[in-house]
C-alpha positions as YAML, in Angstrom:
chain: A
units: angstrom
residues:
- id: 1
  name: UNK
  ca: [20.14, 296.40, -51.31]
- id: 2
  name: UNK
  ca: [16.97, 294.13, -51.08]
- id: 3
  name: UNK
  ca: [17.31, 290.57, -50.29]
- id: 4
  name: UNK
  ca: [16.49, 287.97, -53.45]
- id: 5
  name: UNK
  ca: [16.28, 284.67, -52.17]
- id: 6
  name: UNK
  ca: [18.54, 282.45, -54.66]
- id: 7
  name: UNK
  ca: [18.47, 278.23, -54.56]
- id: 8
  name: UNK
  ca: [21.69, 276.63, -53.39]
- id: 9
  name: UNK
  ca: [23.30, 275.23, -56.41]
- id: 10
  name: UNK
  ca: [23.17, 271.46, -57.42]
- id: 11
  name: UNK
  ca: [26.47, 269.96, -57.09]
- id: 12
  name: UNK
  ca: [27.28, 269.95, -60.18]
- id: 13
  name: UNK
  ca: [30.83, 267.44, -60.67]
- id: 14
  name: UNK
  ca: [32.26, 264.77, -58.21]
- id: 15
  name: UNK
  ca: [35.40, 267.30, -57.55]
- id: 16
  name: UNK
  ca: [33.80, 270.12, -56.96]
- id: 17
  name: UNK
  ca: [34.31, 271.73, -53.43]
- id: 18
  name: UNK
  ca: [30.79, 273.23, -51.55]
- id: 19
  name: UNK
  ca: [31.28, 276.71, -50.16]
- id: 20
  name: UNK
  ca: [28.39, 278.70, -48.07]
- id: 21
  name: UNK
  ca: [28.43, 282.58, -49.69]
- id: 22
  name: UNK
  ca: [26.96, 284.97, -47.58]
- id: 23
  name: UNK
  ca: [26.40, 288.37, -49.33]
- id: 24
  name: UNK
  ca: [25.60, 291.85, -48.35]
- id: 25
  name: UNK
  ca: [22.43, 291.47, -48.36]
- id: 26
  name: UNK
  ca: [22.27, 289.28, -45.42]
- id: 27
  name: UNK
  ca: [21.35, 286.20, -47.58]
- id: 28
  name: UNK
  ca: [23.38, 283.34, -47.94]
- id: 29
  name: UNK
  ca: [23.37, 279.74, -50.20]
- id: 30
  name: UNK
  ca: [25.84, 277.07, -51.02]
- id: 31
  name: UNK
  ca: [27.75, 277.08, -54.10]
- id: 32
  name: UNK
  ca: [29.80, 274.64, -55.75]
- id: 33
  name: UNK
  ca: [33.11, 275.45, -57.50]
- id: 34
  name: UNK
  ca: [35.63, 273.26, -59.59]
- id: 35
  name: UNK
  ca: [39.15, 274.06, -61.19]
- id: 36
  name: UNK
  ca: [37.75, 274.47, -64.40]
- id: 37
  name: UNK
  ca: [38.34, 277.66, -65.86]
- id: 38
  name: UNK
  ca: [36.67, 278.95, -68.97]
- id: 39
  name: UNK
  ca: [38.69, 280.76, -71.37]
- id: 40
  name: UNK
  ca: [37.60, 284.62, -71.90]
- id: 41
  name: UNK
  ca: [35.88, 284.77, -75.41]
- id: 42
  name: UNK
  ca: [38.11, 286.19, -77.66]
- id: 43
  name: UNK
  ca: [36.81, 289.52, -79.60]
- id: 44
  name: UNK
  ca: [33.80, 289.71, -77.25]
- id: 45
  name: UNK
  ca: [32.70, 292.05, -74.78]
- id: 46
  name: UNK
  ca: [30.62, 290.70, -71.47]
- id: 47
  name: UNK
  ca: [27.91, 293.56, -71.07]
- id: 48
  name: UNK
  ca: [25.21, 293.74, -67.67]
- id: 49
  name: UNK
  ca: [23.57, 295.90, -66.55]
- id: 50
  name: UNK
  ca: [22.13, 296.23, -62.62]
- id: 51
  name: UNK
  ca: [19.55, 298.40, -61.00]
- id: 52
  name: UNK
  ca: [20.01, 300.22, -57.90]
- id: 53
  name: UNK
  ca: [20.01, 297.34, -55.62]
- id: 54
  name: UNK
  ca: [22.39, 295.69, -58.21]
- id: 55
  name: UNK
  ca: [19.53, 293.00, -59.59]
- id: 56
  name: UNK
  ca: [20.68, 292.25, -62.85]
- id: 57
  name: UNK
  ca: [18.18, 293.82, -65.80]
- id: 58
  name: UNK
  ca: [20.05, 293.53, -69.00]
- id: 59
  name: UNK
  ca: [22.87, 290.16, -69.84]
- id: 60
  name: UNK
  ca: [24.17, 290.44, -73.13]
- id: 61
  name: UNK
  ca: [24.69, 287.02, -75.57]
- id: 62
  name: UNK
  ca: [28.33, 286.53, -74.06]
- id: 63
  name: UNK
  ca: [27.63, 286.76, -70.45]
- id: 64
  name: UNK
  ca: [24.56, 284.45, -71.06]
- id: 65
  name: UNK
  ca: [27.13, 282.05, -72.66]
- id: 66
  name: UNK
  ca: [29.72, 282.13, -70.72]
- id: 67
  name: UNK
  ca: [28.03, 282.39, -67.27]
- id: 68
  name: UNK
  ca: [25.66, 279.11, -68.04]
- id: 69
  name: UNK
  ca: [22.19, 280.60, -66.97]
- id: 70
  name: UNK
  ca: [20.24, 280.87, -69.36]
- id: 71
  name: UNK
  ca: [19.17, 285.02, -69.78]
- id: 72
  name: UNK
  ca: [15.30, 284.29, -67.75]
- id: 73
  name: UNK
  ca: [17.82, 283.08, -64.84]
- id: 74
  name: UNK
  ca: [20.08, 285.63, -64.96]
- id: 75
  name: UNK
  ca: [17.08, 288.69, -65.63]
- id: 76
  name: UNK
  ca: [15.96, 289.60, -61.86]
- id: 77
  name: UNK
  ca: [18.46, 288.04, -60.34]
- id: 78
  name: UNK
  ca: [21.30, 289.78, -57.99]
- id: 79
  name: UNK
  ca: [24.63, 289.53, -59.78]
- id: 80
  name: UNK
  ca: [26.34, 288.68, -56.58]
- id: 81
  name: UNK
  ca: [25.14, 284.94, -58.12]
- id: 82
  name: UNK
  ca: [28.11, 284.97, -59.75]
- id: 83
  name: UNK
  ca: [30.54, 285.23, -56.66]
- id: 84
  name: UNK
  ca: [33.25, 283.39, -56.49]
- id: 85
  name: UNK
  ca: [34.05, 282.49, -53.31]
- id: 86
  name: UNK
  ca: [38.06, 283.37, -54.00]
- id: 87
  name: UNK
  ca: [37.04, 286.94, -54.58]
- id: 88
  name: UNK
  ca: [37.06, 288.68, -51.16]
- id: 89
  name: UNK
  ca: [34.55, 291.24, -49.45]
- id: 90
  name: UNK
  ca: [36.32, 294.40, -49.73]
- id: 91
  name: UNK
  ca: [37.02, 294.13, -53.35]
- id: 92
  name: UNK
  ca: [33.61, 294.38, -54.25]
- id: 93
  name: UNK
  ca: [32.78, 296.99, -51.35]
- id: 94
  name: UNK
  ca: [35.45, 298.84, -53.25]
- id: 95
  name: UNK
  ca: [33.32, 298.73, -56.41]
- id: 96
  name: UNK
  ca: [29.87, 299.68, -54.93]
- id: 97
  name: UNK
  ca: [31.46, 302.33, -52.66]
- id: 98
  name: UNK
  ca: [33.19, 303.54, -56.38]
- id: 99
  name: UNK
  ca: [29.58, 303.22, -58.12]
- id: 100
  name: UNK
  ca: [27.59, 304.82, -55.52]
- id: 101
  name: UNK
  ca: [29.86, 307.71, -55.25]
- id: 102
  name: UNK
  ca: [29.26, 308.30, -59.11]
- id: 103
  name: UNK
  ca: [32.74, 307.70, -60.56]
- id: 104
  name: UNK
  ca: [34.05, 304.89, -62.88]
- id: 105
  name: UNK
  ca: [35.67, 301.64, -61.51]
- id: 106
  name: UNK
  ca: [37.87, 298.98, -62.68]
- id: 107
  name: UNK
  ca: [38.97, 295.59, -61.50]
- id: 108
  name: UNK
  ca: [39.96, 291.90, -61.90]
- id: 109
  name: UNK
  ca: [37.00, 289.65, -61.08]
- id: 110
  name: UNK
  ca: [36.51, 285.91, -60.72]
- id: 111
  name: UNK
  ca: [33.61, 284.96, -61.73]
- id: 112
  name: UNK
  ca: [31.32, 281.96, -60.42]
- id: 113
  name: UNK
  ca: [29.28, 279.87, -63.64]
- id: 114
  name: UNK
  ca: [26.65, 277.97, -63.03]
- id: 115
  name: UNK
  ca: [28.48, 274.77, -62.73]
- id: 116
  name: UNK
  ca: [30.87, 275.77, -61.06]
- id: 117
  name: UNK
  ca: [33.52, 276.71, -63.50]
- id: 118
  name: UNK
  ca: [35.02, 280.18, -63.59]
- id: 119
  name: UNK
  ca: [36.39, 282.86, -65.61]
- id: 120
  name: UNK
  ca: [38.05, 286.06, -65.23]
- id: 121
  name: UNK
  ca: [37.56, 289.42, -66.60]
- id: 122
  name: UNK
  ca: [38.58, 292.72, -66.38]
- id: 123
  name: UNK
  ca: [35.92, 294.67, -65.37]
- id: 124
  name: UNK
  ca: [34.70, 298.57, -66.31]
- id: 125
  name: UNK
  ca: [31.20, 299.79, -63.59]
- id: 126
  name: UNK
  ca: [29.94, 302.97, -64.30]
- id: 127
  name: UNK
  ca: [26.76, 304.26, -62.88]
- id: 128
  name: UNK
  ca: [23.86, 304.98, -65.19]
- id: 129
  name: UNK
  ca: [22.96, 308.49, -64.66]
- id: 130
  name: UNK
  ca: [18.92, 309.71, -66.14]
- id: 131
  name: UNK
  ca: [18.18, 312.95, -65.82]
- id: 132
  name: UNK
  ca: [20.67, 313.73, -63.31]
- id: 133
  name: UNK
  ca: [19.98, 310.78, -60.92]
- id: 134
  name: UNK
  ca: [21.84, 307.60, -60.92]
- id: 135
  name: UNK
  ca: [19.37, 304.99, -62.10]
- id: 136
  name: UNK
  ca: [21.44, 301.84, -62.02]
- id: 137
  name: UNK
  ca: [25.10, 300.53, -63.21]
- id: 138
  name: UNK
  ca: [26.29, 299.21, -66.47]
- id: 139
  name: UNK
  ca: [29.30, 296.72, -66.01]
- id: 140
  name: UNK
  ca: [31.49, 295.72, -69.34]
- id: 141
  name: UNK
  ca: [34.14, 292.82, -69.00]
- id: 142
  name: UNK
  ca: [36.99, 292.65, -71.25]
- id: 143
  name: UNK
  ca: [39.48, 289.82, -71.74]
- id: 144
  name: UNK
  ca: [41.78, 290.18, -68.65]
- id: 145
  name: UNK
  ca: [45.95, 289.78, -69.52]
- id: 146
  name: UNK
  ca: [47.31, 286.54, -67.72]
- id: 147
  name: UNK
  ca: [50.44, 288.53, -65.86]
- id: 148
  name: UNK
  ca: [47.37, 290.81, -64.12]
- id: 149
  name: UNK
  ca: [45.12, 287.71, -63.25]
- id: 150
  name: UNK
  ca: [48.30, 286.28, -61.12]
- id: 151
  name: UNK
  ca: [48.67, 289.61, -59.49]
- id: 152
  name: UNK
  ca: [45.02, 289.49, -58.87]
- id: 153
  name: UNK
  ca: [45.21, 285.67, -57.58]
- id: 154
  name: UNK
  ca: [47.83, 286.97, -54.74]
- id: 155
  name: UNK
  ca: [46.56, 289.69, -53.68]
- id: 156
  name: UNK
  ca: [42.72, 288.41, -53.24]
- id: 157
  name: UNK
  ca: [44.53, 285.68, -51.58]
- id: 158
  name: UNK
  ca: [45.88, 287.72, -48.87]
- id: 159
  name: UNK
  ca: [42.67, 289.57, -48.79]
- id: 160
  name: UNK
  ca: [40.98, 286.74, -47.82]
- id: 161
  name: UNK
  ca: [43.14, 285.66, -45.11]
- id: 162
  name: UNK
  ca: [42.80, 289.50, -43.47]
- id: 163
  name: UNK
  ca: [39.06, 288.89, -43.96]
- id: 164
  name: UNK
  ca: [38.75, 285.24, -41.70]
...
């Protein structure tokens, strides 16, 4: 994946907590999360798609809304911007290695909004095959059940503590 270099975020409220992301890419920033978590839109699908080095190209209406950038932000931009810094390493090594190999992958994902709110989903990646060759990867986030998001919460937990 190429390297995009992306701002640190302004703090956005007084409780927020700064955390320094470093992604696979090699590049790093500062983000700024809170305990606010956004409800998942009900009846609404969360549609992206990436290209090969997984910089965001397409970011339907919902994902615009609900992620806080506004669709110019979010166009060119690697989608790794919306890390959380709860969700650990491997899971999304997981998904790439899933991607790349050409097969369909699914998931629980915290997401990271602009200002520091989150949201989960349940994700879908497939890859976006052209003529044979793999061109980039469509992700489409559905409204995650509560019961999985807790299973989710404890295992990324422990995930993170193998990964310090």
């Amino acid at each position: 994946m190429k390297s995009v270099q992306l701002p640190d975020m302004d703090q956005p409220a007084s409780d927020a907590t700064a955390h320094r992301l470093t992604y696979s890419d090699g590049s790093s920033r500062i983000v700024y999360t809170t305990e606010n978590e956004l409800p998942y839109p009900d009846g609404k699908l969360i549609v992206s798609r990436v290209d090969l080095d997984g910089i965001i190209t397409h970011a339907n209406d919902a994902f615009v809304d609900i992620s806080g950038y506004s669709r110019d932000e979010l166009i060119g931009a690697p989608h790794h911007i919306l890390r959380h810094p709860q969700m650990p390493k491997a899971a999304f090594k997981d998904l790439w290695q899933t991607v790349e190999a050409g097969k369909k992958w699914h998931g629980y994902v915290k997401n990271l909004c602009k200002d520091g709110s989150y949201y989960w989903v349940y994700a879908t990646a497939v890859p976006n095959i052209r003529h044979g060759e793999t061109v980039g990867y469509t992700s489409v986030r559905r409204k995650p059940s509560r019961s999985k998001i807790a299973q989710a919460e404890a295992l990324y937990r422990k995930m993170l503590e193998e990964q310090a």
